[in-house]
C-alpha positions as CSV (number, residue, x, y, z in Angstrom):
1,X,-53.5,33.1,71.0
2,X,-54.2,36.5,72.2
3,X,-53.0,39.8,71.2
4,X,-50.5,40.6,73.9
5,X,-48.8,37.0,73.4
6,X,-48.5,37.9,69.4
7,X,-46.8,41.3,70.1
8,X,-44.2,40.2,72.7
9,X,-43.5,37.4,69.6
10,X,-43.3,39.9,66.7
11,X,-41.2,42.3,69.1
12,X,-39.1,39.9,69.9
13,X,-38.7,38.5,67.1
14,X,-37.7,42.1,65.3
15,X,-35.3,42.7,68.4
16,X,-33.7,39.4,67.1
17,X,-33.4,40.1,63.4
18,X,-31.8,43.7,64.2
19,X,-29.1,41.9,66.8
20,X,-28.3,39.3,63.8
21,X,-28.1,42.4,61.8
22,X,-26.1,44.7,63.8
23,X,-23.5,41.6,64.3
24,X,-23.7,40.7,60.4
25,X,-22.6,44.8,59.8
26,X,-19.8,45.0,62.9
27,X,-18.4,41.6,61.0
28,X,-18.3,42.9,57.6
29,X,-16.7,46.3,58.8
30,X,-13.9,44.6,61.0
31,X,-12.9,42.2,57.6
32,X,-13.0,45.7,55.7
33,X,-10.8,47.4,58.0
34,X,-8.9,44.0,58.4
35,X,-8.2,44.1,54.9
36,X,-7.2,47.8,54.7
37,X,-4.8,47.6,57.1
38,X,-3.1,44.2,55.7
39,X,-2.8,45.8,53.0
40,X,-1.5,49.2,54.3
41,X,0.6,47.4,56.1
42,X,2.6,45.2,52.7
43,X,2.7,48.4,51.3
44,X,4.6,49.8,53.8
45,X,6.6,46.9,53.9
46,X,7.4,47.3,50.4
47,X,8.9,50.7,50.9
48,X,10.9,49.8,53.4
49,X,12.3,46.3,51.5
50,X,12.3,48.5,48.1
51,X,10.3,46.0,46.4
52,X,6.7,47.0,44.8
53,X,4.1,45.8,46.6
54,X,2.1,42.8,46.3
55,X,-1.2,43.7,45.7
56,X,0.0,45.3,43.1
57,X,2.3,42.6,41.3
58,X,-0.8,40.4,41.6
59,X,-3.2,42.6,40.4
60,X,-0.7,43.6,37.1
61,X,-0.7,39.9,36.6
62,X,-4.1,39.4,36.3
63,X,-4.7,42.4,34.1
64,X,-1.4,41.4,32.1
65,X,-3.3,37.8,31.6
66,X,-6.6,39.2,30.9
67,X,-5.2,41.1,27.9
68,X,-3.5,38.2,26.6
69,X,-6.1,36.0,26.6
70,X,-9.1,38.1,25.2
71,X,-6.2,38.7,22.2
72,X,-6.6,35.3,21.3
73,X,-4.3,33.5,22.9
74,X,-7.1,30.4,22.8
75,X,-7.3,30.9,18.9
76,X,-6.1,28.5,16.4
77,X,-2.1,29.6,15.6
78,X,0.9,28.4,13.8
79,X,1.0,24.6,14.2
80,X,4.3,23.4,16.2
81,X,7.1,22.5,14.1
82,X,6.5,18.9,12.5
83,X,2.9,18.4,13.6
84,X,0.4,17.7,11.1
85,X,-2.3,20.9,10.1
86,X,-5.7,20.9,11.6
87,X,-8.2,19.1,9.8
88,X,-5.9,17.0,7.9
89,X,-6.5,13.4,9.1
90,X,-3.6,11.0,9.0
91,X,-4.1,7.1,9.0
92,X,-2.2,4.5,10.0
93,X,-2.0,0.7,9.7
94,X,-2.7,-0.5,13.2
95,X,-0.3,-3.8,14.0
96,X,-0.8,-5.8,16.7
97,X,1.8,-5.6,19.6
98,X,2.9,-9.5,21.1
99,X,4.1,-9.4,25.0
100,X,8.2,-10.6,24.9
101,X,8.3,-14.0,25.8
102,X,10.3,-14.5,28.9
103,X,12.7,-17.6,29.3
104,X,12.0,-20.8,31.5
105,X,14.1,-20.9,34.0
C-alpha cells in the first residue's frame, strides 16, 4: 500500500478509538450522576416521609451481616435440642417397607 493510504487508516482509525472513548466516558458520567441524583432524591424522600433512608437501611444490613458472619456464625455450635452430637454415628436396622395391598373390586 502506499504511505498516504496507511496514514488516512491509522488517522482514522485513532479518530475512531477517541469517539468510542469519548462516548464510553459521557456514558459512565451520566450513570454516575444518574445514581447521585436517585439517591439524592430517596433521601429527600426520606425526610419528608420521616423514615431513614434506604441506602442506608441496606447498607447497615449488609455491614450488620458481615459482622455476624465473620463471628462465626458458620462454626460448629450447640446442637439443636434432641439431635444426636457431631461425630457420633448412629445405626439403625434397615426393614424393608411392603406397598398396602389394595382390595379387588
Amino acid at each position: 500500500m502506499n504511505p498516504v493510504a496507511d496514514l488516512l487508516g491509522r488517522v482514522a482509525g485513532f479518530a475512531l478509538r477517541l469517539a468510542l472513548g469519548l462516548a464510553a466516558a459521557v456514558f459512565l458520567v451520566s450513570l454516575l450522576l444518574a445514581s447521585v441524583l436517585a439517591v439524592a432524591g430517596m433521601s429527600l424522600w426520606a425526610l419528608f416521609t420521616g423514615r431513614r433512608p434506604a441506602p442506608l437501611v441496606v447498607f447497615g444490613r449488609m455491614r450488620e451481616r458481615s459482622r455476624q458472619y465473620s463471628q462465626g456464625v458458620w462454626r460448629a455450635g450447640p446442637a439443636a435440642p434432641g439431635a444426636a452430637p457431631r461425630g457420633e454415628v448412629v445405626d439403625v436396622d434397615a426393614r424393608e417397607v411392603e406397598e398396602p395391598r389394595r382390595p379387588q373390586p
